[in-house]
N, C-alpha and C positions, 0 to 999 in steps of 0.2 A: 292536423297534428304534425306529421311530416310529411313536409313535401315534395322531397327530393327520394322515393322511393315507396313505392307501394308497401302496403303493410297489413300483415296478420297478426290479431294480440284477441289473445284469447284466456280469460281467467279460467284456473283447474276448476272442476265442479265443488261446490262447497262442499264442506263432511269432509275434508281431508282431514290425514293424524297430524297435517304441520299447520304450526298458527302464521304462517310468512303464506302471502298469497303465492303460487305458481302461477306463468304466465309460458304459453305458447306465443314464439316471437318470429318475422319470416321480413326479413329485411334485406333488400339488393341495393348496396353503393349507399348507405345511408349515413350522412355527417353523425358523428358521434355521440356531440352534443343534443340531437333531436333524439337517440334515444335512450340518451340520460336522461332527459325530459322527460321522453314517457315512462321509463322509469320510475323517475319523482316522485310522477300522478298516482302509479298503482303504489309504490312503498309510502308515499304520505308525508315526503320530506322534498326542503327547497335544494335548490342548488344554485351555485356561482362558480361559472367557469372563468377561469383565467384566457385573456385575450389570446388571439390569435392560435388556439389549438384549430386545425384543422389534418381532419383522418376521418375516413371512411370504412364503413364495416359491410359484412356482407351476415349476416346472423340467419340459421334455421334451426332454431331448438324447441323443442315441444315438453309442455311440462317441467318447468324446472324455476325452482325459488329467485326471486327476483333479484335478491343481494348476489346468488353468482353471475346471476347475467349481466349484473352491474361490473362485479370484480373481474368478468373474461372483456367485458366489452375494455372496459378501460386499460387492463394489462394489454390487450391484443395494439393498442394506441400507443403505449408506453406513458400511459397517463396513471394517478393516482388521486385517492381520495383522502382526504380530514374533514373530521367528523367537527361539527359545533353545535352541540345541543340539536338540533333539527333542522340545521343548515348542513348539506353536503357542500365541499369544496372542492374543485376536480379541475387538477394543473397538471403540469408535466411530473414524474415522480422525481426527477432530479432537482427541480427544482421545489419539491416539497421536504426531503431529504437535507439541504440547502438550507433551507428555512427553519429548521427544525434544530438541526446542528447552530444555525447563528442563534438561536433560541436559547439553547441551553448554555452558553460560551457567554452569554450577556447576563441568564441566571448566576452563572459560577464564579461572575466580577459582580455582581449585585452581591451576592454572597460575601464574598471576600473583601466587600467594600465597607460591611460594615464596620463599629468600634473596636479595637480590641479589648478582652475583660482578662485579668489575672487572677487567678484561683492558688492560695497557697495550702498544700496538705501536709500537716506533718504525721508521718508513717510509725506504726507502732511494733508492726509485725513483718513488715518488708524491707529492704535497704532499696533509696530513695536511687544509689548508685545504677541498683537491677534495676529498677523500673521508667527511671528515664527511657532510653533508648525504646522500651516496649511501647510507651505510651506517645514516641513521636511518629509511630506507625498512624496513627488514628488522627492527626492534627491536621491542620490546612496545610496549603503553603506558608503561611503567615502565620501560622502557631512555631511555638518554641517549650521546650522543657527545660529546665534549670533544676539542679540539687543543692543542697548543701547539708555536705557529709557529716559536718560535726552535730546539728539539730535532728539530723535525717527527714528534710523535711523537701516538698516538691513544689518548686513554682512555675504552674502552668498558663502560657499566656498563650489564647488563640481567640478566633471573632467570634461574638457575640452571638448566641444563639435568636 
């Protein structure tokens, strides 16, 4: 299993109060990725490591849930994990960070790229004057509010839900 450093792994005794296995772990100069790996094995999930990580750990902990040993191992690297249904993915945290940010920056132009729709209300109880300005709080970039004072009434254009 690894073979770049001897190694101790020991399951807690069954009958514990935690449903996450405990593992006792004893690992000298051990590549990172081998003990994600074993890892994996005892948490029950795959993984993909991003090329070229290379960090070595030195681990003696006894008795302790497998998810921290996962999260010290990989902070101690400056590595980070994303979750995929039952795939773990374990890259550098900057560059998951990175990814994540261009993620949502492509969501918020997919957004904004939709149609625009225009919605007219005429107001019975409010002046359409007060409520402009409140309601361009809430729009996209690409939305706009419009009144016209003599109907009292509000023409709201923004994209397309």
């Amino acid at each position: 299993m690894l073979t770049t450093a001897p190694l101790v792994l020991a399951l807690a005794a069954a009958g514990t109060a935690s449903p996450v296995p405990r593992i006792s772990i004893d690992v000298k100069d051990a590549h990172v990725i081998d003990v994600v790996r074993l890892l994996a094995e005892v948490g029950g999930f795959q993984i993909v490591a991003d090329a070229g990580l290379s960090c070595t750990l030195t681990l003696a902990l006894k008795d302790v849930e497998w998810p921290t040993v996962l999260d010290l191992a990989l902070r101690s690297c400056g590595l980070a994990e994303e979750h995929d249904g039952n795939v773990v993915r374990v890259a550098p945290a900057a560059r998951l960070l990175a990814e994540t940010a261009e993620r949502r920056q492509l969501d918020e132009a997919r957004r904004l790229a939709r149609p625009l729709r225009t919605e007219v209300h005429r107001l019975s109880y409010a002046r359409a004057a007060d409520l402009a300005p409140l309601l361009r709080k809430f729009l996209s970039a690409r939305g706009s509010v419009e009144f016209d004072a003599r109907t009292n009434t509000l023409f709201v254009t923004d994209v397309a839900p």
